[in-house]
C-alpha positions, 0 to 999 in steps of 0.5 A: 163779173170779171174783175180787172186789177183796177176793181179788186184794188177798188173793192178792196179800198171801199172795203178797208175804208168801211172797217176802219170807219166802224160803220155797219152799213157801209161794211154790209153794203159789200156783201150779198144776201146769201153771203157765207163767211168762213173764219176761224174767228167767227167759230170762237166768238160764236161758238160755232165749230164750223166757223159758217156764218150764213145769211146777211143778216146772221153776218150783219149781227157777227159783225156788229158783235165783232166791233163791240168786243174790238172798239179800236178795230182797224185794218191796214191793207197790205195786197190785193190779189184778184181772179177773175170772179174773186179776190184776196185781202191780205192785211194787218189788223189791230192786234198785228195780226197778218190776215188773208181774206178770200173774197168770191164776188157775184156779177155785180160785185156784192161779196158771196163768200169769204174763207179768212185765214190768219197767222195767229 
């Protein structure tokens, strides 16, 4: 999949939009099943040093804790940068904490791997 500026901005509206909704589903329809996140928050929440989450269901289950111990989550999207096969959300969430998140995408749009990054 090549992204054009239309489908980033796209994904990364459905995306914001799915967070804010709190619904888990929505928020996993966006990722591949052999999905790797990388975030410095996942090393913190579970305990993990490396920060890797791999596997839809092991994301599905970070998330779903994720959103039990931040109940008033919300995200507001700030940029939305794009290449051809990957994308970077910057945003704000709850805390106020600015947030980049880069996204690499499959040919059918379904998130492969994310490094989040943050300013805290």
């Amino acid at each position: 999949m090549i992204l054009t500026e239309d489908r980033a901005r796209e994904l990364a509206r459905d995306w914001v939009e799915a967070w804010n909704t709190h619904n888990l589903d929505r928020i996993m329809s966006h990722y591949a099943e052999d999905v790797i996140l990388i975030s410095p928050v996942a090393a913190q929440m579970l305990n993990e040093p490396s920060g890797i989450v791999t596997g839809k269901e092991a994301l599905r289950n970070y998330f779903k804790k994720g959103l039990e111990v931040y109940p008033n989550l919300k995200f507001e999207l700030l940029d939305v940068m794009w290449g051809i096969s990957s994308l970077v959300l910057y945003y704000i969430n709850q805390k106020g904490t600015k947030t980049g998140e880069f996204m690499e995408v499959n040919s059918i749009g379904k998130m492969t791997k994310v490094v989040a990054h943050y300013n805290e």
